[in-house]
SEDO-325103 format. One record per residue (C-alpha): x, y, z; chain; residue in one letter. Coordinates in nm, 4 decimals. Layout:
<rs>
+----------+----------+----------+----+----+
!        u !        v !        w ! ch ! aa !
+----------+----------+----------+----+----+
!        X !        Y !        Z !  A !  A !
...
+----------+----------+----------+----+----+
</rs>
This chain:
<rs>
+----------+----------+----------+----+----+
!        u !        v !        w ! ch ! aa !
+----------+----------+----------+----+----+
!  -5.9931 !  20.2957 !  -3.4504 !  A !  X !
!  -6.2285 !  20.2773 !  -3.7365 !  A !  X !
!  -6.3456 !  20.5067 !  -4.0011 !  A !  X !
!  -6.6567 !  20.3897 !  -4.2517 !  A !  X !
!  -6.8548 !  20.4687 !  -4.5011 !  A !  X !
!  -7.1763 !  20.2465 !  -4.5818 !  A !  X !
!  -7.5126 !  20.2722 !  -4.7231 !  A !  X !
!  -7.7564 !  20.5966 !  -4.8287 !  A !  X !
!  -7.4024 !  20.8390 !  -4.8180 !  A !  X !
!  -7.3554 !  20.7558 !  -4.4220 !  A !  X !
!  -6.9645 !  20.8341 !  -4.2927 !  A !  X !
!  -6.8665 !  20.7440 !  -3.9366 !  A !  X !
!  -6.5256 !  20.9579 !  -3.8433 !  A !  X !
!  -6.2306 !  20.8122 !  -3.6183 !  A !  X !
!  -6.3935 !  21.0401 !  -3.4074 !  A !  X !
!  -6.7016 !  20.8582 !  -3.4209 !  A !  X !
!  -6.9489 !  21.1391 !  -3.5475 !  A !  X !
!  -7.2041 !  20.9917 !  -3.7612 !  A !  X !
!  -7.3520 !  21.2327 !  -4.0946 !  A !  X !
!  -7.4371 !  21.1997 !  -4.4089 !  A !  X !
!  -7.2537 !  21.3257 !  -4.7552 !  A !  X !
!  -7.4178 !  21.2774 !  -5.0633 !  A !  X !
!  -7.1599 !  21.3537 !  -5.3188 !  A !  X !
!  -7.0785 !  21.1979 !  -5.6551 !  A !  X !
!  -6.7257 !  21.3621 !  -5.7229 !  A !  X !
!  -6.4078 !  21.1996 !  -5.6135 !  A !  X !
!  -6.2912 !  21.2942 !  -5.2143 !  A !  X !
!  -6.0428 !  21.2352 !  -4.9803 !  A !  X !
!  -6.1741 !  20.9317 !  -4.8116 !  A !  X !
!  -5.8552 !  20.9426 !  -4.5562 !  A !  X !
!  -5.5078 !  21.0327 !  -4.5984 !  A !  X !
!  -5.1926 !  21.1104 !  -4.3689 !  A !  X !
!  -5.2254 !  21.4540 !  -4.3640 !  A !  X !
!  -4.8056 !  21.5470 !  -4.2770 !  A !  X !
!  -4.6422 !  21.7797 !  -4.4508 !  A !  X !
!  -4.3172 !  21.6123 !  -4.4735 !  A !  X !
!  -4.4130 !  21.2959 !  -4.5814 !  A !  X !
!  -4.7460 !  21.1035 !  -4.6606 !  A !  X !
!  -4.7134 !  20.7723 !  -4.5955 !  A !  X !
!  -5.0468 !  20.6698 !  -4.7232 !  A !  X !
!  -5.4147 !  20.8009 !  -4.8943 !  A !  X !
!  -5.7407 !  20.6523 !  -4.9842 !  A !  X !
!  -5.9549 !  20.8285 !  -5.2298 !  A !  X !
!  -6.3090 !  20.7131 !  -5.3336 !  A !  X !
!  -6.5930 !  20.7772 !  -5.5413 !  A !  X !
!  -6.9520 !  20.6906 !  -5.5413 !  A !  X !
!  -7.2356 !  20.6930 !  -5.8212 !  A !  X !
!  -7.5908 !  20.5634 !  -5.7853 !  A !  X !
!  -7.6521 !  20.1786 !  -5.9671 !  A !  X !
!  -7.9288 !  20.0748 !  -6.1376 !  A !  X !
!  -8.1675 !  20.0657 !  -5.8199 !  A !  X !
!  -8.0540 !  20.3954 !  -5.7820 !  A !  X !
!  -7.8701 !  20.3450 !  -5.4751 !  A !  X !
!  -7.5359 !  20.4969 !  -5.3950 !  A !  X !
!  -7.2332 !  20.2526 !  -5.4075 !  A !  X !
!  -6.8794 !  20.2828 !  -5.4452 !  A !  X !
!  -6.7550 !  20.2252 !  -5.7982 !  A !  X !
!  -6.3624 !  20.2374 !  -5.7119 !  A !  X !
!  -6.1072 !  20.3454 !  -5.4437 !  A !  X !
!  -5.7786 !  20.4546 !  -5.5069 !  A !  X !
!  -5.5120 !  20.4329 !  -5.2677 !  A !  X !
!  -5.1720 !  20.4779 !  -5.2456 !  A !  X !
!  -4.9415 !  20.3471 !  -5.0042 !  A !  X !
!  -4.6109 !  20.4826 !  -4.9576 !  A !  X !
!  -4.4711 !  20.4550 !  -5.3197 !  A !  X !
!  -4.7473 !  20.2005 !  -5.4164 !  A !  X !
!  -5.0878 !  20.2875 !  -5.6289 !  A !  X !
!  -5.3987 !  20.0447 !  -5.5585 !  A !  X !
!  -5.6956 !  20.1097 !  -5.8143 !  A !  X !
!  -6.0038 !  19.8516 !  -5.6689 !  A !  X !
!  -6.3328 !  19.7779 !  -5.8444 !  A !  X !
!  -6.5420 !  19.5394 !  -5.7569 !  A !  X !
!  -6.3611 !  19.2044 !  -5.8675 !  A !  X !
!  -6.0520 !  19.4174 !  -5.9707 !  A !  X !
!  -5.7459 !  19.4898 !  -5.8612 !  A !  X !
!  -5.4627 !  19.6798 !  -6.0099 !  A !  X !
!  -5.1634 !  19.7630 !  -5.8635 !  A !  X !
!  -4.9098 !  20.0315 !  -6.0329 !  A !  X !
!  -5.1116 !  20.0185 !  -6.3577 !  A !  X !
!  -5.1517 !  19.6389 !  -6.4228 !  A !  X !
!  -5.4072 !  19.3512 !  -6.3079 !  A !  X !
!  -5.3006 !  19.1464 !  -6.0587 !  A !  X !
!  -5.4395 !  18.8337 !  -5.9298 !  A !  X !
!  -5.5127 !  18.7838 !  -5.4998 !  A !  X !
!  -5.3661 !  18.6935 !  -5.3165 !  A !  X !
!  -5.0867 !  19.0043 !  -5.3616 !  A !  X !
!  -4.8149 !  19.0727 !  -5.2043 !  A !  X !
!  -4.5480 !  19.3442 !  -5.2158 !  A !  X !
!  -4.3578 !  19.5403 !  -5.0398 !  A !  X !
!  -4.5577 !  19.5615 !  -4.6875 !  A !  X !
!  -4.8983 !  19.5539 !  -4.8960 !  A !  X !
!  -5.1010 !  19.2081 !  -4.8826 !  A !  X !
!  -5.4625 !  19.2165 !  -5.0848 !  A !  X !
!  -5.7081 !  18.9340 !  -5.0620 !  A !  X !
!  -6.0291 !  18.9356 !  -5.2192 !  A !  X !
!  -6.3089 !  18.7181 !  -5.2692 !  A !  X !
!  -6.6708 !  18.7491 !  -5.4093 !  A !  X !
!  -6.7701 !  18.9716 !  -5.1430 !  A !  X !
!  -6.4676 !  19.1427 !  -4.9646 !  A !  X !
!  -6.1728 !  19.3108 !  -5.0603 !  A !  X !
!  -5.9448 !  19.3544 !  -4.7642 !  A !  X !
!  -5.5778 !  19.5200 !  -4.7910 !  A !  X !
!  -5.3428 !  19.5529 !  -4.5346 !  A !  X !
!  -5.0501 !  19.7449 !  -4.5084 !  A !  X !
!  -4.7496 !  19.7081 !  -4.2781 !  A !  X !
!  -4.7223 !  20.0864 !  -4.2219 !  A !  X !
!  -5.0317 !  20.0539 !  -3.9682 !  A !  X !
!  -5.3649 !  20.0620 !  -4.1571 !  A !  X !
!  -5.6289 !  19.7776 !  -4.2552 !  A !  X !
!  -5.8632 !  19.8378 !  -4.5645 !  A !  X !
!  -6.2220 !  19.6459 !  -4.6187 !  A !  X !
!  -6.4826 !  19.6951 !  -4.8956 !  A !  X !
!  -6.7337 !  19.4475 !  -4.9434 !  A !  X !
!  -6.7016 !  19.5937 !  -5.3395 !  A !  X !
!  -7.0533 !  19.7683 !  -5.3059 !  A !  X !
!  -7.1629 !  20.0225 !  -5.0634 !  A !  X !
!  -6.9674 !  19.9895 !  -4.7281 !  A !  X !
!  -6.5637 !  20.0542 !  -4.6950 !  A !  X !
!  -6.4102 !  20.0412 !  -4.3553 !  A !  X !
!  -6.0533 !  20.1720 !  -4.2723 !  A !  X !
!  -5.8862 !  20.0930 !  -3.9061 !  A !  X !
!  -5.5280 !  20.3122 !  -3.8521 !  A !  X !
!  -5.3166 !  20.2290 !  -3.5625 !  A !  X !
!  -5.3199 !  20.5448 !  -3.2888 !  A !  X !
!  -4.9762 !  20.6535 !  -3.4084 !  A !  X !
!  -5.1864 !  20.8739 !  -3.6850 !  A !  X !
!  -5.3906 !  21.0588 !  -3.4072 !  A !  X !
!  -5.4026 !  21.3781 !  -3.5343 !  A !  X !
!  -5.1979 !  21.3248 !  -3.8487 !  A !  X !
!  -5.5373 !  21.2313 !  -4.1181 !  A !  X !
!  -5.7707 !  21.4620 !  -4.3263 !  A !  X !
!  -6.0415 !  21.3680 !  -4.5366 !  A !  X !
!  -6.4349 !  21.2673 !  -4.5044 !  A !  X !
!  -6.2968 !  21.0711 !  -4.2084 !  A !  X !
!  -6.1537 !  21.3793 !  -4.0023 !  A !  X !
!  -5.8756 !  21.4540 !  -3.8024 !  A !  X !
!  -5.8720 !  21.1165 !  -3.5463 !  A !  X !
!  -5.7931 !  21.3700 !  -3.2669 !  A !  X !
!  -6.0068 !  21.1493 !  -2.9932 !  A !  X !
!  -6.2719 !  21.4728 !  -2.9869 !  A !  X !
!  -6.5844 !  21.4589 !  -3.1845 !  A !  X !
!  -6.7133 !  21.7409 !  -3.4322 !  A !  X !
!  -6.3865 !  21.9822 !  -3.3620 !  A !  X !
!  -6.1726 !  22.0337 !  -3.6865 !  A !  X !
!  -6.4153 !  21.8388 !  -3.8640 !  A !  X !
!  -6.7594 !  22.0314 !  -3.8135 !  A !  X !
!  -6.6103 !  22.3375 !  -3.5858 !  A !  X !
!  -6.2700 !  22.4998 !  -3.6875 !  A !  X !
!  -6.1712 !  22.8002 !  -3.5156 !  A !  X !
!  -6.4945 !  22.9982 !  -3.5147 !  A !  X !
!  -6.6563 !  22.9093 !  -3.8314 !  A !  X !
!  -6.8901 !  22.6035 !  -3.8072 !  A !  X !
!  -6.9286 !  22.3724 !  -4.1176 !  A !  X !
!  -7.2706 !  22.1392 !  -4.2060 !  A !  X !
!  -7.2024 !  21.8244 !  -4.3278 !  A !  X !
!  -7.2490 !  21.8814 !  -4.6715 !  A !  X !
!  -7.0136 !  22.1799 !  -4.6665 !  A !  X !
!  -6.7734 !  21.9626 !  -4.4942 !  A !  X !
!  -6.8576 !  21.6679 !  -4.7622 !  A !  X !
!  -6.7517 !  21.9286 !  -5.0486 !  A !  X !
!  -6.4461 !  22.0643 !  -4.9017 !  A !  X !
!  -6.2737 !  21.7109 !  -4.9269 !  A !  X !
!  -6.3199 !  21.6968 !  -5.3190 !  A !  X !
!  -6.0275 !  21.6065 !  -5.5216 !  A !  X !
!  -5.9690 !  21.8637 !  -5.8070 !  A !  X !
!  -5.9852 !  21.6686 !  -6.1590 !  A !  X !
!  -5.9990 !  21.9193 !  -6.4066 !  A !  X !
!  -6.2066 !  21.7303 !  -6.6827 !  A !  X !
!  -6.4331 !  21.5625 !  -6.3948 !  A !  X !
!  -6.8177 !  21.6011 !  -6.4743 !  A !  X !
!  -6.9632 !  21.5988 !  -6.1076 !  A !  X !
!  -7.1909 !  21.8392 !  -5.9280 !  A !  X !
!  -7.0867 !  21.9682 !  -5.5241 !  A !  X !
!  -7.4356 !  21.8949 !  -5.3451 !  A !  X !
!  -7.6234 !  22.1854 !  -5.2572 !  A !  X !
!  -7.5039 !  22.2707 !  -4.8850 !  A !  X !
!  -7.8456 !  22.4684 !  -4.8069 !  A !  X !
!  -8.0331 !  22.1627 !  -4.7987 !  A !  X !
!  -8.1363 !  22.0364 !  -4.4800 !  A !  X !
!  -8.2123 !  21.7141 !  -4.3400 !  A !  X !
!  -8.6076 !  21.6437 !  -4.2955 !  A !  X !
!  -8.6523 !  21.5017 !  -3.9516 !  A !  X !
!  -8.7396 !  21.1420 !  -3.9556 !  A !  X !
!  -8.8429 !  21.0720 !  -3.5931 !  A !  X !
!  -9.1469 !  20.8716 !  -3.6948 !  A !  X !
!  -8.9086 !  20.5958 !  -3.7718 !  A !  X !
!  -8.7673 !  20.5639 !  -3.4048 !  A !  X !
!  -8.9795 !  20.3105 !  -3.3106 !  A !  X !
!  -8.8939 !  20.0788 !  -3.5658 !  A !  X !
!  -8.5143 !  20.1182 !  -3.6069 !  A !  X !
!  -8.4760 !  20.0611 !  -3.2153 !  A !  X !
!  -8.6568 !  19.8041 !  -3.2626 !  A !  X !
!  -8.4613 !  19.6102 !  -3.5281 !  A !  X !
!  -8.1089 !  19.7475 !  -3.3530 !  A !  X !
!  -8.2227 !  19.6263 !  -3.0559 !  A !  X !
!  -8.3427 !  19.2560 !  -3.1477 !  A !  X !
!  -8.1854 !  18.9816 !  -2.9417 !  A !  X !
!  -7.9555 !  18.8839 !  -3.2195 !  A !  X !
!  -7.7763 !  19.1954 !  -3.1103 !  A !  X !
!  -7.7634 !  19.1399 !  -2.7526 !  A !  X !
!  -7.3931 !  19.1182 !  -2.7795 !  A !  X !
!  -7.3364 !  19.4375 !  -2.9418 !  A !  X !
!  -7.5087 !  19.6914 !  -2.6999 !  A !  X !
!  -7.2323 !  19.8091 !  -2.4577 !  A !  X !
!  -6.9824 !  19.8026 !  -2.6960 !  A !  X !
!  -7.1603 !  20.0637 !  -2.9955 !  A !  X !
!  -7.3197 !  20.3891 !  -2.9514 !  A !  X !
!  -7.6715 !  20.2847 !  -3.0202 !  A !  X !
!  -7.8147 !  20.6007 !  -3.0744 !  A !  X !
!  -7.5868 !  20.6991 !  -3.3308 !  A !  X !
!  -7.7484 !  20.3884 !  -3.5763 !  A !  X !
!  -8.0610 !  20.4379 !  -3.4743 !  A !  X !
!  -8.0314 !  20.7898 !  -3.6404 !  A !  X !
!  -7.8920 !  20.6719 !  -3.9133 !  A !  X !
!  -8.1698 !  20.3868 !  -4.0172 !  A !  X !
!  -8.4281 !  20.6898 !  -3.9199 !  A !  X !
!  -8.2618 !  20.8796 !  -4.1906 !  A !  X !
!  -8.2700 !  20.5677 !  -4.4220 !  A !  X !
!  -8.6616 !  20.4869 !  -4.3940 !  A !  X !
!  -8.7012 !  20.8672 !  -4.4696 !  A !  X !
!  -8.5081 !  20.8742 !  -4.7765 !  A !  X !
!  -8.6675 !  20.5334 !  -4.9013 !  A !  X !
!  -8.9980 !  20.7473 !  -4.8372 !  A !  X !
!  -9.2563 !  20.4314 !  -4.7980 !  A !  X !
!  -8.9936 !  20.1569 !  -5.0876 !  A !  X !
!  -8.8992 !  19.8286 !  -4.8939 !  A !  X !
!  -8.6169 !  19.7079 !  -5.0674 !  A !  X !
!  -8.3648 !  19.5612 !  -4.8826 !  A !  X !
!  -8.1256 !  19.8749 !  -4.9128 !  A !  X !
!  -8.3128 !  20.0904 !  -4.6857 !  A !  X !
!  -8.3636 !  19.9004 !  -4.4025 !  A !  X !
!  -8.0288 !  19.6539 !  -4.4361 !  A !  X !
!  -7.7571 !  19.8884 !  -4.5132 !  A !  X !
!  -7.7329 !  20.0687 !  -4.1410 !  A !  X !
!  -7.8193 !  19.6927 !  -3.9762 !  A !  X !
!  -7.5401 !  19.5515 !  -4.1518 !  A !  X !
!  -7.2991 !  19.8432 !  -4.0730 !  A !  X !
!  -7.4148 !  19.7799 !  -3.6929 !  A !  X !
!  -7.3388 !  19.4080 !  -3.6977 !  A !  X !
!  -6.9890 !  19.4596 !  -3.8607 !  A !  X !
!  -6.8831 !  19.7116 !  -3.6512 !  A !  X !
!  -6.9982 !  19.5241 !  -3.3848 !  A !  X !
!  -6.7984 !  19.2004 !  -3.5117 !  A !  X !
!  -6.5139 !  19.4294 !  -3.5447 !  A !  X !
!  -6.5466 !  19.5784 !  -3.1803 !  A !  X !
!  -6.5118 !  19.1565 !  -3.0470 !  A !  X !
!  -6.9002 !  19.0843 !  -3.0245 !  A !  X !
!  -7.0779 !  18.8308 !  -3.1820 !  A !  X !
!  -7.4184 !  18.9339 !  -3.3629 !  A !  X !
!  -7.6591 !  18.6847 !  -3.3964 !  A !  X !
!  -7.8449 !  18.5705 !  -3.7043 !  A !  X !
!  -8.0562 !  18.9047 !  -3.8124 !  A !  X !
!  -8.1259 !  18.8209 !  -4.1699 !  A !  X !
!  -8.4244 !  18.5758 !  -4.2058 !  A !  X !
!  -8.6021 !  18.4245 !  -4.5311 !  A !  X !
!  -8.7574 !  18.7665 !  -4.5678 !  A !  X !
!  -8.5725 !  19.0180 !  -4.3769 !  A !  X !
!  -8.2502 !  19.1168 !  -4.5763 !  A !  X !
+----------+----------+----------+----+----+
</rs>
């Protein structure tokens, strides 16, 4: 099962609920939530770039008694640089020009193509056992994460609860009044582009709807710009999630489409 983050602030859960956090503070991306012992957490933060488009400007993770720090084209491990590929203790990192990808023995795959999308797959023996911005992988969608006893959370509010407390950190909670505007105007298009033959392999095994939401949301935010970012990010989340799922998109990026 696979948790992600890609794009304008878009987080799938384990549990596969799709929303959207915009925050620039540090959060619990994922981490084994046990009391005992944690065998493992992944903590991220995002800031916009010079396009001013989100992206992820480092991840920190820890891994049993391990600490990763990744930037784009960096990797340090327990304080000092290391060149990939790495190896230690259960932990291999490889990275190239456009992914870093860890994996670690204790059940849990890491891949961040070092700008605006980070994946994270964790074998079923943590159902139940993760918190964080990608929930509680209990199999059920929305309860724990957006519904907890009787209170029900928006997705901001549930963005801001997963903030890791730095006490000299400069960063802003997002207002959690703001709501989304409704971007059905876009439908048309975004089924149209998730739909395109070079996708015909990915259609039974996604939930369709769920991207199509989130591209509507993307051409809303990009109100009327037609850079790349907009329209690419959520395509290129569909087509790796529907690599990762066994199908096999076909070419979608043309001369001048992405």
């Amino acid at each position: 099962y696979v948790c992600s983050t890609w794009g304008n602030n878009h987080f799938k859960t384990f549990d596969g609920d799709i929303y959207q956090f915009p925050g620039i503070c540090e959060y619990n991306f994922v981490s084994d939530c046990r009391e005992a012992y944690k065998e493992f957490s992944v903590h991220t933060q995002r800031a916009l770039n010079s396009n001013g488009h989100p992206e992820i400007q480092y991840i920190l993770m820890k891994i049993k008694d391990i600490m990763v720090y990744l930037k784009p084209n960096l990797v340090v491990v327990d304080g000092r640089i290391v060149k990939t590929p790495y190896y230690s203790s259960g932990v291999l990192i490889e990275s190239n020009d456009i992914y870093t990808k860890i994996y670690a023995k204790l059940g849990m795959t890491l891949m961040w193509n070092q700008q605006d999308a980070l994946m994270v797959e964790l074998e079923n023996k943590f159902n139940n056992h993760t918190c964080g911005l990608c929930g509680d992988y209990n199999g059920i969608p929305i309860y724990n994460e957006f519904i907890d006893g009787d209170i029900s959370y928006n997705s901001i509010t549930y963005g801001n609860l997963q903030k890791i407390s730095k006490p000299n950190a400069k960063c802003e909670d997002p207002d959690e009044t703001q709501a989304l505007p409704s971007c059905n105007d876009h439908r048309d298009e975004c089924q149209k582009l998730l739909t395109s033959p070079a996708f015909a392999d990915c259609r039974l095994r996604l939930d369709l709807e769920m991207y199509i939401q989130a591209c509507m949301q993307d051409k809303c935010a990009c109100d009327g710009n037609e850079d790349s970012f907009c329209l690419c990010s959520t395509i290129s989340e569909y087509s790796r999630q529907c690599s990762h799922a066994g199908g096999r998109p076909g070419e979608w990026r043309t001369q001048n489409f992405c």
